[in-house]
N, CA, C and O atoms as CSV, one atom per row, in Angstrom:
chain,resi,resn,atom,element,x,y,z
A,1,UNK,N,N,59.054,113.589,-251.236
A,1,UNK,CA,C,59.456,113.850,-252.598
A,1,UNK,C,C,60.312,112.680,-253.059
A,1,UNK,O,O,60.972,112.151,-252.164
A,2,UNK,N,N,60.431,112.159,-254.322
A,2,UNK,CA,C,60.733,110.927,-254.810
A,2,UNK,C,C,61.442,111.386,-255.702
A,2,UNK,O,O,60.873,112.008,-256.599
A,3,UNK,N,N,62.839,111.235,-255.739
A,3,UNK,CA,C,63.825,111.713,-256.794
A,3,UNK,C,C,64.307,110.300,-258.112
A,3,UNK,O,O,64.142,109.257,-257.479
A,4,UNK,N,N,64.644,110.041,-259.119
A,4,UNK,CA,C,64.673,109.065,-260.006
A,4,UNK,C,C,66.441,109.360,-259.725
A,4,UNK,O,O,67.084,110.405,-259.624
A,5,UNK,N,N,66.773,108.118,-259.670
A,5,UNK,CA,C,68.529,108.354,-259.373
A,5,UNK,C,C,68.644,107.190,-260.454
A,5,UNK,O,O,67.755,106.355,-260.620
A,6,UNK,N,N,69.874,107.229,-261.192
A,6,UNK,CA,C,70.901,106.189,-262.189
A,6,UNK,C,C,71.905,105.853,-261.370
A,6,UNK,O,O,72.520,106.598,-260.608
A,7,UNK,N,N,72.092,104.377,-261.605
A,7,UNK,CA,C,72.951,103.981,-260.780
A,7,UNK,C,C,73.856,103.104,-261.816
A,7,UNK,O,O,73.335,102.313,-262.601
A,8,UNK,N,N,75.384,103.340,-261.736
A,8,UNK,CA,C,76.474,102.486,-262.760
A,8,UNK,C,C,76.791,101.314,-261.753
A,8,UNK,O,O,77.183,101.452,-260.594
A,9,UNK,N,N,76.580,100.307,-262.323
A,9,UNK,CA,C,76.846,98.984,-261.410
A,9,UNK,C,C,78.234,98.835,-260.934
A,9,UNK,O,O,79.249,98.887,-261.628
A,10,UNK,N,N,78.140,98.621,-259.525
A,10,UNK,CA,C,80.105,97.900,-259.391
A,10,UNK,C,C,79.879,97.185,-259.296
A,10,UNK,O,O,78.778,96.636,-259.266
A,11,UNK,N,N,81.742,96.586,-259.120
A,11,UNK,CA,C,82.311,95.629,-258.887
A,11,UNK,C,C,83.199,95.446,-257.911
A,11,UNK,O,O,83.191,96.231,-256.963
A,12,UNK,N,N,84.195,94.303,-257.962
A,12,UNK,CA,C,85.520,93.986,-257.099
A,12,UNK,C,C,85.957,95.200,-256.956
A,12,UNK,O,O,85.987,95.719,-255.840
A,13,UNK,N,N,86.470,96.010,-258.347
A,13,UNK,CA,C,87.351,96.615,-258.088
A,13,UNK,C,C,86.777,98.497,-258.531
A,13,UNK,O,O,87.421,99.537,-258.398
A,14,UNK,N,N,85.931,98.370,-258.850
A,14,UNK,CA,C,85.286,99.565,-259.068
A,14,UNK,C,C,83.513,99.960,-258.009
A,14,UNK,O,O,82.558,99.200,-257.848
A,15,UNK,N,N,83.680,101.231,-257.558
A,15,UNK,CA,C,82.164,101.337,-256.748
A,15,UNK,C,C,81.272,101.654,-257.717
A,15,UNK,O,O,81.442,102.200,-258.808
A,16,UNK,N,N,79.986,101.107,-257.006
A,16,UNK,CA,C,78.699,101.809,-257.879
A,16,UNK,C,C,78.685,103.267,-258.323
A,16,UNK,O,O,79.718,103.743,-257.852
A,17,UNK,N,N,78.151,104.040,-258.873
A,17,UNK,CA,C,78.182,105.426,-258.974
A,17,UNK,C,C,76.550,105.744,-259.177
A,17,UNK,O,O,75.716,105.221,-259.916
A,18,UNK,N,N,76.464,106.734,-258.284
A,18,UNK,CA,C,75.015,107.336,-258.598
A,18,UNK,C,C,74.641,108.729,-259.113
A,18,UNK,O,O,75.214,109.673,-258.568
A,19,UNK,N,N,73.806,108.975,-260.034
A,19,UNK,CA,C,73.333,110.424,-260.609
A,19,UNK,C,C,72.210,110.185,-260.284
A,19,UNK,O,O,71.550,109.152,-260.399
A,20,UNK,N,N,71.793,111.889,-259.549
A,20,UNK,CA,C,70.737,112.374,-259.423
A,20,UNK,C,C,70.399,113.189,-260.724
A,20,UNK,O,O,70.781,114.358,-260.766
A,21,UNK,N,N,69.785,112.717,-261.671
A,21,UNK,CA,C,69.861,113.396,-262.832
A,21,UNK,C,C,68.864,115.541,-262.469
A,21,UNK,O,O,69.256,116.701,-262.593
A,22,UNK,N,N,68.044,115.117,-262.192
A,22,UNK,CA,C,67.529,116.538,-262.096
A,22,UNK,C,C,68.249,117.106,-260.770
A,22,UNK,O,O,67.467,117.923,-260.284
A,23,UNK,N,N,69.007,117.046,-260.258
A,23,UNK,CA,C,70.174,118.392,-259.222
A,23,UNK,C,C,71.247,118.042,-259.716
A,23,UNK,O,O,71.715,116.924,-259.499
A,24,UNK,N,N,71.827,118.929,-260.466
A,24,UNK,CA,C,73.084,119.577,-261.255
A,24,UNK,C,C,74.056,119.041,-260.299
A,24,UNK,O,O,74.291,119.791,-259.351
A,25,UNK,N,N,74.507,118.227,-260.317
A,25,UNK,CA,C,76.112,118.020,-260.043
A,25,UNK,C,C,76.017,117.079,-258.757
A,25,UNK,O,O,77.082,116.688,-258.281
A,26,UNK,N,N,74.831,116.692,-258.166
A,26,UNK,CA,C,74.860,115.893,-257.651
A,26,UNK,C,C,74.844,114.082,-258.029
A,26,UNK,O,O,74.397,113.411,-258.958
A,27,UNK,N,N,75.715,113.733,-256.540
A,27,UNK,CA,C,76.093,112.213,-257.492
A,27,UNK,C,C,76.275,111.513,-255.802
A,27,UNK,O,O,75.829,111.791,-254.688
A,28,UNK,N,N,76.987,110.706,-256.253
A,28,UNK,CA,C,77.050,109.620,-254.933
A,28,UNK,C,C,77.962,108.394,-255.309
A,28,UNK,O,O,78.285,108.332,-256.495
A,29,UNK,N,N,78.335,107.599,-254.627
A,29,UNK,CA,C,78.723,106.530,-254.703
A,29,UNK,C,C,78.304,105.512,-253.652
A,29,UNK,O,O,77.513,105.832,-252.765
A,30,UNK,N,N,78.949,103.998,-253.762
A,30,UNK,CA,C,78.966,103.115,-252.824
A,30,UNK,C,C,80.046,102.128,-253.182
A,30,UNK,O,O,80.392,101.829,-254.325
A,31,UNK,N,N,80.701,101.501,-251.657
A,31,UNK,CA,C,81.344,100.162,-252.217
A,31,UNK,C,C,80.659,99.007,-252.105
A,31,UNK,O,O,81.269,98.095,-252.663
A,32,UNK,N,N,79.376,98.581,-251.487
A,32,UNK,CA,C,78.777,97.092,-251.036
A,32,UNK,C,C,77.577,97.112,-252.177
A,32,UNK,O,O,76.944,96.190,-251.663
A,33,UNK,N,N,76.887,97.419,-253.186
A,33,UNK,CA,C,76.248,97.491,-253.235
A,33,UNK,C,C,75.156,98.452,-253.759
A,33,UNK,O,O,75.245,99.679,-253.719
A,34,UNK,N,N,73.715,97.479,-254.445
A,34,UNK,CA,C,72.921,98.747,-254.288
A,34,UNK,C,C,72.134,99.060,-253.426
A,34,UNK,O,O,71.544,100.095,-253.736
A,35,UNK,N,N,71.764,98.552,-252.238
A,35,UNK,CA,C,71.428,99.348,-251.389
A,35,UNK,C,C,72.398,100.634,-250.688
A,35,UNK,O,O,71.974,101.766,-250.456
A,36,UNK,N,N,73.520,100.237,-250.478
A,36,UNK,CA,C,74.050,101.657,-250.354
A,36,UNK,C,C,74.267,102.761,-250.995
A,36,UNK,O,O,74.493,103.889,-250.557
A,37,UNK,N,N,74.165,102.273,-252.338
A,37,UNK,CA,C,74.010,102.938,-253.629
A,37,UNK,C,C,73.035,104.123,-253.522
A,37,UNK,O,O,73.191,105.288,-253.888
A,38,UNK,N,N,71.852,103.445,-252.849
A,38,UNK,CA,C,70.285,104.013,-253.091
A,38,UNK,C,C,70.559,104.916,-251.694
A,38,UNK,O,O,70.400,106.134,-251.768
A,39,UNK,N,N,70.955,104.331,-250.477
A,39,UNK,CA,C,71.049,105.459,-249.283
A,39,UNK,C,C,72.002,106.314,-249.036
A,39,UNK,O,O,71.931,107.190,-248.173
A,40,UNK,N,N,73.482,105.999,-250.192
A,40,UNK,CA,C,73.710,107.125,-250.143
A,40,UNK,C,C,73.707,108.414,-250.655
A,40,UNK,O,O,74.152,109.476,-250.219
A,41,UNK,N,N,72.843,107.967,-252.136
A,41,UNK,CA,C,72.505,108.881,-252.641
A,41,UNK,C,C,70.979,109.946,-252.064
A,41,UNK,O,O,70.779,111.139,-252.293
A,42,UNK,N,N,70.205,109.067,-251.363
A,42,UNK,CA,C,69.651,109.841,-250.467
A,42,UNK,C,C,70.154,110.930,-249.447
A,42,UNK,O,O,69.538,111.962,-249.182
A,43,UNK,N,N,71.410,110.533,-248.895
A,43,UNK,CA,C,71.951,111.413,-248.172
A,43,UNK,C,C,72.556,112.908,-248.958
A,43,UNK,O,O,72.398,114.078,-248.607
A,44,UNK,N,N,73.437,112.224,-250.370
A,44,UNK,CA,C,73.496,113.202,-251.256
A,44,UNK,C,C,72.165,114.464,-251.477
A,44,UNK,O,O,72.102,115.666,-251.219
A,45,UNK,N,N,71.379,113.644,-251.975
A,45,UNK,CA,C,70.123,114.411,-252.618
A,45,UNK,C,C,69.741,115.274,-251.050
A,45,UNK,O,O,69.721,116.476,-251.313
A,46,UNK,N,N,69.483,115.070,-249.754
A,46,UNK,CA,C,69.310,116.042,-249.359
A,46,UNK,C,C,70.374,116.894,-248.899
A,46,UNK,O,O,69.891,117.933,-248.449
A,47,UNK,N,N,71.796,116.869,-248.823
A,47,UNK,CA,C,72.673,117.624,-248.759
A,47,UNK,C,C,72.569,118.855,-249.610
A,47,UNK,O,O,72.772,120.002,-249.211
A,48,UNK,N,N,72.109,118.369,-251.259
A,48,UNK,CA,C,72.120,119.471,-252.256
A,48,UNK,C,C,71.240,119.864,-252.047
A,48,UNK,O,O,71.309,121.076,-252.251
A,49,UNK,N,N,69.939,119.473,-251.591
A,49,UNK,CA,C,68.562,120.512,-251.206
A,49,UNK,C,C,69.275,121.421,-250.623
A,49,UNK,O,O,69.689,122.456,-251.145
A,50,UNK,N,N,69.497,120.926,-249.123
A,50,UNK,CA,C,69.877,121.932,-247.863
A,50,UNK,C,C,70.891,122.925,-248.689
A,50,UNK,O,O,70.682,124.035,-248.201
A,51,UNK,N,N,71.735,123.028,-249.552
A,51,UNK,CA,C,72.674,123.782,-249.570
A,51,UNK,C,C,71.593,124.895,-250.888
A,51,UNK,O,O,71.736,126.116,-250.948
A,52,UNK,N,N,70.641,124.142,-251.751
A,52,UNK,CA,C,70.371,125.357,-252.829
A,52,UNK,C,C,69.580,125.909,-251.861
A,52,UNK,O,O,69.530,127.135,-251.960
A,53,UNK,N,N,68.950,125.452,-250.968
A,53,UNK,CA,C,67.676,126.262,-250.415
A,53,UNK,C,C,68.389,127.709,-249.523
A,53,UNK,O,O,67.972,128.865,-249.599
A,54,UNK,N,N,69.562,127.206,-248.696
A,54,UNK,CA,C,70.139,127.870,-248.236
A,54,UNK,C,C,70.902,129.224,-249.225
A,54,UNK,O,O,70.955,130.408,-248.889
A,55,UNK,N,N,71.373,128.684,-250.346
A,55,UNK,CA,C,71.999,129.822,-251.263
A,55,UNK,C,C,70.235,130.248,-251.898
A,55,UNK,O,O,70.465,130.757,-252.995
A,56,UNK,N,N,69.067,130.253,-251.737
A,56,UNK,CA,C,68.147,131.026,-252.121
A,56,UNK,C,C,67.814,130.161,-253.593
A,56,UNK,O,O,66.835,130.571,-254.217
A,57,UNK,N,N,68.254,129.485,-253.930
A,57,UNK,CA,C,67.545,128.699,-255.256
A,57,UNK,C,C,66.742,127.899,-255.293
A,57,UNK,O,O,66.541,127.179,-254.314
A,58,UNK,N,N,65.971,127.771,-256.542
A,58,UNK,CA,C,65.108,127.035,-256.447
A,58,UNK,C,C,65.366,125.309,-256.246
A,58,UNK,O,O,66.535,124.939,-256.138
A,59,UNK,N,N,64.383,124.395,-256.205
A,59,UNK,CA,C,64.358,123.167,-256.394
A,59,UNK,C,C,63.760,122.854,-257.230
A,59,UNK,O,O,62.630,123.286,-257.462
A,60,UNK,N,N,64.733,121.506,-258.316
A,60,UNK,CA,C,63.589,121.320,-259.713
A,60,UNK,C,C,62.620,119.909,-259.097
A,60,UNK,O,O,63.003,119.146,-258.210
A,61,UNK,N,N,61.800,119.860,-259.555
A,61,UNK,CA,C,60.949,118.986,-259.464
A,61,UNK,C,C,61.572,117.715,-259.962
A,61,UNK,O,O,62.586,117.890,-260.637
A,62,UNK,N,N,61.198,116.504,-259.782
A,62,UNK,CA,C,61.587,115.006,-260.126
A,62,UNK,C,C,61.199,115.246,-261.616
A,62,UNK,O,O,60.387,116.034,-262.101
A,63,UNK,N,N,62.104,114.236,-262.255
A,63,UNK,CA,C,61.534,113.991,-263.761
A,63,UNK,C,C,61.123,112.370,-263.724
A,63,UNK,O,O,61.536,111.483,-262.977
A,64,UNK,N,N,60.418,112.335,-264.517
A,64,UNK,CA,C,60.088,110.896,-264.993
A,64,UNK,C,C,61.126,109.911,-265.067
A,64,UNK,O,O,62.088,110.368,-265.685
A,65,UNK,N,N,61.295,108.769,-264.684
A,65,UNK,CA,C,62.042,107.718,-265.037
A,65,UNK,C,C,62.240,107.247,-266.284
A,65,UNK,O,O,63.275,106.962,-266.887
A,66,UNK,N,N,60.650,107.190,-266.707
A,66,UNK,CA,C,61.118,106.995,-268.202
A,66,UNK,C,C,61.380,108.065,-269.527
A,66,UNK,O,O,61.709,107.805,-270.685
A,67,UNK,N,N,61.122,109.241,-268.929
A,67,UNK,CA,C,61.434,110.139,-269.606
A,67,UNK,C,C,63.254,110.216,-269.730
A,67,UNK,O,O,64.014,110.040,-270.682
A,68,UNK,N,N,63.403,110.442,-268.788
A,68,UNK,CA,C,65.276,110.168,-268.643
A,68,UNK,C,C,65.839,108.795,-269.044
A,68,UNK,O,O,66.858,108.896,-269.727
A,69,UNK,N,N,65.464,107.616,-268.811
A,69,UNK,CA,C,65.579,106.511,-269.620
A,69,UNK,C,C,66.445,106.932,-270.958
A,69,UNK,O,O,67.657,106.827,-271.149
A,70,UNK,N,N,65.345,107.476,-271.873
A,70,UNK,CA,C,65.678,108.122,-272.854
A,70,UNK,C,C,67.036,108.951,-273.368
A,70,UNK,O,O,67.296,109.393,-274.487
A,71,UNK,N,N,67.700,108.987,-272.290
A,71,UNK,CA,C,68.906,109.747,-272.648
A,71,UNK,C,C,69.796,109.263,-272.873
A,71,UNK,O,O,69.847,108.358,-272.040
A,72,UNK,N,N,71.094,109.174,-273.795
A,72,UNK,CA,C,71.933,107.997,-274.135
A,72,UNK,C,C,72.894,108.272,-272.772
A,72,UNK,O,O,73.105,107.321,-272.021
A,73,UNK,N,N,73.389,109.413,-272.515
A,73,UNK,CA,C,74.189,109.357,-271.044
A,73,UNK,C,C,73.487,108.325,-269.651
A,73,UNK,O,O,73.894,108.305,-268.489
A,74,UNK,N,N,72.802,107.857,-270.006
A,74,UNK,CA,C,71.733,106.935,-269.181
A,74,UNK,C,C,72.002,105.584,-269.180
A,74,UNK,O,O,71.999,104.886,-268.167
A,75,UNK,N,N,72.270,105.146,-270.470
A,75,UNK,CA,C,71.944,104.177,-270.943
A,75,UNK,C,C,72.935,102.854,-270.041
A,75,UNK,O,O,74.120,102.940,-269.722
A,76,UNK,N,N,72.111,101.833,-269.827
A,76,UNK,CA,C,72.785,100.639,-269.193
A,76,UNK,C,C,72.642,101.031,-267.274
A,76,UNK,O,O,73.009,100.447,-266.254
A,77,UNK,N,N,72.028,102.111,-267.522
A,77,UNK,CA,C,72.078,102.633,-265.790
A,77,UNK,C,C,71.026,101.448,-264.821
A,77,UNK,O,O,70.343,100.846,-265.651
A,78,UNK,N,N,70.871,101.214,-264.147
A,78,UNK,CA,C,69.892,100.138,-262.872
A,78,UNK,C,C,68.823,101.974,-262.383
A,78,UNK,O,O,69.659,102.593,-261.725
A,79,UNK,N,N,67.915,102.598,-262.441
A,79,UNK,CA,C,66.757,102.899,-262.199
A,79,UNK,C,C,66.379,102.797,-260.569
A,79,UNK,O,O,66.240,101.629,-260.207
A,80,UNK,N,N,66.233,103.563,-259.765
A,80,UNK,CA,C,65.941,103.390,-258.562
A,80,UNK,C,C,65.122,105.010,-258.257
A,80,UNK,O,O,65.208,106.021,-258.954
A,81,UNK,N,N,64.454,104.838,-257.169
A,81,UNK,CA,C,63.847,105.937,-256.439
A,81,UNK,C,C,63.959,106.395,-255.194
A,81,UNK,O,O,63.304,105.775,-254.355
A,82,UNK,N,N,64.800,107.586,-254.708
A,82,UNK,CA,C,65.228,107.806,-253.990
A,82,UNK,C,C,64.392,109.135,-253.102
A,82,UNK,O,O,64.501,110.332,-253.368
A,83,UNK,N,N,63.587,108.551,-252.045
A,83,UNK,CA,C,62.454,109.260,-251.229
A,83,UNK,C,C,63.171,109.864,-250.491
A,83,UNK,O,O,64.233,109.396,-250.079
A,84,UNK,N,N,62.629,111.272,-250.119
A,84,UNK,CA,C,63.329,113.193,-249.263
A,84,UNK,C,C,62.371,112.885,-248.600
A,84,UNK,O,O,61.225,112.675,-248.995
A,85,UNK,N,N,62.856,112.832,-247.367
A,85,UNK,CA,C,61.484,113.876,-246.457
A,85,UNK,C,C,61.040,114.851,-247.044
A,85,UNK,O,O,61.847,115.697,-247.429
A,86,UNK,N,N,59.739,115.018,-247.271
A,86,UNK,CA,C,59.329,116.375,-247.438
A,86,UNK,C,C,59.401,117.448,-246.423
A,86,UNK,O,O,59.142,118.545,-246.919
A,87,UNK,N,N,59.621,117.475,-245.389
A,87,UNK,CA,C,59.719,118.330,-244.310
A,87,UNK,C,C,61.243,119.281,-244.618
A,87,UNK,O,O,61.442,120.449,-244.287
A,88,UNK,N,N,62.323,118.222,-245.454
A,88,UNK,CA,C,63.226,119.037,-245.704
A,88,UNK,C,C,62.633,120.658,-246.661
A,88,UNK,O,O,63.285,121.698,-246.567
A,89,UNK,N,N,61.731,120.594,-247.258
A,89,UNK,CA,C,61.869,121.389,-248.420
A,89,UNK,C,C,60.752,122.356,-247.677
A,89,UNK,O,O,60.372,123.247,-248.438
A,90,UNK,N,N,60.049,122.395,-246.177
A,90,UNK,CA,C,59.345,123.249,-245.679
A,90,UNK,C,C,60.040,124.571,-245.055
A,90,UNK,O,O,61.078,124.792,-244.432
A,91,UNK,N,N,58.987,125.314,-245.515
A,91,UNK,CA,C,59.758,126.243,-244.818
A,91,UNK,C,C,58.952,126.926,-243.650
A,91,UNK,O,O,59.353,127.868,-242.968
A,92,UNK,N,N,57.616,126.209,-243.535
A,92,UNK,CA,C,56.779,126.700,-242.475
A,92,UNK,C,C,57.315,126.524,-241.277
A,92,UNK,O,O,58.033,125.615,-240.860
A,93,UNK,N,N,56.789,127.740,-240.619
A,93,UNK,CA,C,57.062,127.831,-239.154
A,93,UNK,C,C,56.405,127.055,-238.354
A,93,UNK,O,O,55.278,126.641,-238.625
A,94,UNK,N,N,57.198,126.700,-237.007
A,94,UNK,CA,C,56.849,125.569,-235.797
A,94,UNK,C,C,57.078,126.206,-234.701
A,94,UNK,O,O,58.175,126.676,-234.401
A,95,UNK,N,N,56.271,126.255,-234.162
A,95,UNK,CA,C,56.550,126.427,-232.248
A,95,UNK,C,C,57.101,125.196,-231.494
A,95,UNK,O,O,56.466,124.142,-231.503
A,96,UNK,N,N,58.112,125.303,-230.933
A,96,UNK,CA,C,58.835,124.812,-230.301
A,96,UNK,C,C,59.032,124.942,-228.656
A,96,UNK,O,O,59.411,126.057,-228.298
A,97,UNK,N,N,58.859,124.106,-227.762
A,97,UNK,CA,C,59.634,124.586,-226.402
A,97,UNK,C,C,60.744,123.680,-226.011
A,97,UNK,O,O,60.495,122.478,-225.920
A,98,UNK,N,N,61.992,124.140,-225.760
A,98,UNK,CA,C,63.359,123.721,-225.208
A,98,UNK,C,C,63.115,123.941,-223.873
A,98,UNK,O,O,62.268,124.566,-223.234
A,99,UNK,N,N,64.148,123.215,-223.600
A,99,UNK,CA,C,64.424,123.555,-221.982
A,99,UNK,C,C,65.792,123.748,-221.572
A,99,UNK,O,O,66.694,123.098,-222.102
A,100,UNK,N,N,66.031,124.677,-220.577
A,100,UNK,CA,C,67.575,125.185,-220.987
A,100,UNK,C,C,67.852,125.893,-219.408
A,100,UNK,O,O,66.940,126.425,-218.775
A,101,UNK,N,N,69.403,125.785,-218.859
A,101,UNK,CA,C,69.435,126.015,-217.831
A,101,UNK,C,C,69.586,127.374,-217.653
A,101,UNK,O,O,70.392,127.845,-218.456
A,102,UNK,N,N,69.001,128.345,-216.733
A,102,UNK,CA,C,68.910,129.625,-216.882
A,102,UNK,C,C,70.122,130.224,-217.344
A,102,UNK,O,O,70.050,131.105,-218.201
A,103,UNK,N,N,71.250,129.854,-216.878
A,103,UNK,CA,C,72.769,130.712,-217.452
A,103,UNK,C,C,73.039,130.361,-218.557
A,103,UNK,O,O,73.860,131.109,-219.088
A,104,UNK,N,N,72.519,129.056,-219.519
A,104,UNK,CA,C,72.883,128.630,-220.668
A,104,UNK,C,C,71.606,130.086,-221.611
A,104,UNK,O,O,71.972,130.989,-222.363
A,105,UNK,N,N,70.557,129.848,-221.276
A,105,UNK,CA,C,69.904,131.114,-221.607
A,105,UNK,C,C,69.606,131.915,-221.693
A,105,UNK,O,O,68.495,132.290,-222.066
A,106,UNK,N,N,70.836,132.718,-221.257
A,106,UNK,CA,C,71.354,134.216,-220.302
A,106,UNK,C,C,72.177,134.276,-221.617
A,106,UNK,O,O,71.874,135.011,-222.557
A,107,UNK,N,N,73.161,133.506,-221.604
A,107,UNK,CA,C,73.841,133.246,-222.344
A,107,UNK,C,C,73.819,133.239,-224.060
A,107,UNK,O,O,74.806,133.612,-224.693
A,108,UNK,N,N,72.754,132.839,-224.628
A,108,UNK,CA,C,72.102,132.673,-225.936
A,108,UNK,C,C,71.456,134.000,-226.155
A,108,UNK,O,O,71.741,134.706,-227.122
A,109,UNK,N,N,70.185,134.481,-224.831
A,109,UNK,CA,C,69.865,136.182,-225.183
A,109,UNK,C,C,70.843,136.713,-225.479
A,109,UNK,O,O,70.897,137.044,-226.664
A,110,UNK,N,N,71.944,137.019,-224.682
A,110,UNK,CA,C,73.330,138.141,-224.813
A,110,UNK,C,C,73.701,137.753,-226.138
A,110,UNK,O,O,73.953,138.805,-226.725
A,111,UNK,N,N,73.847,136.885,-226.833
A,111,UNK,CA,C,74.532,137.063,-228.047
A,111,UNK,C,C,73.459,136.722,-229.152
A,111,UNK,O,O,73.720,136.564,-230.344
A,112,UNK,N,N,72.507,136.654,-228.708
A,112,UNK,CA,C,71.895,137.194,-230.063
A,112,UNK,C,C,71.342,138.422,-229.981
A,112,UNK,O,O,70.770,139.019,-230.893
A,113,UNK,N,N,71.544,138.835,-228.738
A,113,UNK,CA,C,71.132,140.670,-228.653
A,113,UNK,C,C,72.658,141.346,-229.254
A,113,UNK,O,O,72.846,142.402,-229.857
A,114,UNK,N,N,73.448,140.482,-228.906
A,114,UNK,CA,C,74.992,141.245,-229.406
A,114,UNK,C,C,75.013,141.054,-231.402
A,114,UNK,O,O,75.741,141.594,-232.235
A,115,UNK,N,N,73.789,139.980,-231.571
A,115,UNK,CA,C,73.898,140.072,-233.477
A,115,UNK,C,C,72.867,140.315,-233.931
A,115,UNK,O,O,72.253,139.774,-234.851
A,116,UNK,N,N,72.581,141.313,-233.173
A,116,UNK,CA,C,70.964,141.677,-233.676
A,116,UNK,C,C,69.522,141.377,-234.046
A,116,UNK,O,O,68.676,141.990,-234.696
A,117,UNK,N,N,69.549,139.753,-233.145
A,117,UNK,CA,C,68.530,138.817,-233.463
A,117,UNK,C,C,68.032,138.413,-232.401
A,117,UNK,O,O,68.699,138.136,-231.404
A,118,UNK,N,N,66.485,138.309,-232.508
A,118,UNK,CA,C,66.273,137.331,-231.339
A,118,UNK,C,C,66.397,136.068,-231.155
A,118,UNK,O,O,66.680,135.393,-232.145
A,119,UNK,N,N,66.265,135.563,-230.172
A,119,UNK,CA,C,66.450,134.402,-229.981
A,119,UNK,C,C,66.408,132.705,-230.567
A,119,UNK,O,O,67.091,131.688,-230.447
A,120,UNK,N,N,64.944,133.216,-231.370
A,120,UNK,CA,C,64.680,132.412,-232.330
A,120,UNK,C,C,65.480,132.908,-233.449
A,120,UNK,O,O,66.313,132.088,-233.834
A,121,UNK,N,N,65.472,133.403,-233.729
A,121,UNK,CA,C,66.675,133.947,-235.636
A,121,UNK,C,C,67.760,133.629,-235.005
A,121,UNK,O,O,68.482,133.580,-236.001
A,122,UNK,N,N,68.472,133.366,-234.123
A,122,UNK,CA,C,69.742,133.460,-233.719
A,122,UNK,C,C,69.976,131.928,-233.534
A,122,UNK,O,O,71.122,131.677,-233.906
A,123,UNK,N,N,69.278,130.720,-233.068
A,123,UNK,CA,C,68.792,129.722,-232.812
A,123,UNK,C,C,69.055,129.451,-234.321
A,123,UNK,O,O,70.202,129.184,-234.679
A,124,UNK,N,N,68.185,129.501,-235.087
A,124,UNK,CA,C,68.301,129.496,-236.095
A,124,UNK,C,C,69.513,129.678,-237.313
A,124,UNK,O,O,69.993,128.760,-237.978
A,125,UNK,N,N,69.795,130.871,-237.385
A,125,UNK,CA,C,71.201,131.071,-237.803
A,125,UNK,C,C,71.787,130.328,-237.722
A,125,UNK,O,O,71.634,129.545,-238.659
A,126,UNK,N,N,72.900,129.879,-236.661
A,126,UNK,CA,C,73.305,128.916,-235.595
A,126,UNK,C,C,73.293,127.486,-235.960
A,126,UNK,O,O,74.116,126.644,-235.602
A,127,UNK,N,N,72.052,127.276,-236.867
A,127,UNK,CA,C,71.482,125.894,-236.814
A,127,UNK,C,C,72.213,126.018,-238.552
A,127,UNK,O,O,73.291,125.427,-238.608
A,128,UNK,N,N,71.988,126.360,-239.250
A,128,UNK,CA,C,72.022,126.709,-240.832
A,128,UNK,C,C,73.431,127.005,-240.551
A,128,UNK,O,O,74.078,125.992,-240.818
A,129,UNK,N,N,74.255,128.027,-240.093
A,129,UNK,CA,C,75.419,127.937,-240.074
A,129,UNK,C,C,76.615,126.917,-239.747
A,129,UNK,O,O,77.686,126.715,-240.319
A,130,UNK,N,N,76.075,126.404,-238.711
A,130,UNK,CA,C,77.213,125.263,-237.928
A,130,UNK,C,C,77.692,123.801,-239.396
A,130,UNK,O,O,78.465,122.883,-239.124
């Protein structure tokens, strides 16, 4: 997925600033640059995935570059494209095999039998929670 990010140019004494215009309130900065500009707003942009997907909301789709262009809050911005794994935004299931020392996995059954989950949901949980 290819997100359109605005980027405010720095300087000496001021950092770049980045908007992800289509995710609400996401932004970014950098001090070197626009390449850091561009990766860290990648890191941004999937932080705010992971967190709407997790609170159950949707994701908006990319808008056009030059459609947003168009906006005077825009204006004078540097234009860049900032690529998601798509794997972030899956939610299909994978089979997996770990390997794990029998008491470490003695260990993981008992407490996800103690939260009412198996192993995999609990694994899981776990993973989304931490």
């Amino acid at each position: 997925m290819k997100y359109p990010i605005a980027i405010e140019a720095g300087n000496d004494t001021k950092a770049w600033g980045v908007i992800a215009p289509d995710l609400p309130g996401c932004f970014s900065a950098a001090d070197s640059g626009i390449d850091e500009a561009i990766e860290n707003a990648k890191e941004a942009i999937e932080l705010w995935i992971e967190t709407a997907l997790d609170a159950g909301k949707d994701i908006p789709k990319p808008s056009s570059i030059t459609d947003l262009q168009k906006k005077k809050e825009f204006k004078g911005c540097i234009w860049a494209i900032a690529e998601i794994d798509p794997a972030l935004l899956s939610d299909d299931i994978e089979r997996v095999n770990i390997t794990l020392p029998k008491r470490v996995l003695a260990r993981l059954d008992a407490k996800a039998k103690s939260a009412g989950e198996n192993r995999s949901a609990f694994i899981a949980h776990m993973a989304i929670s931490a």
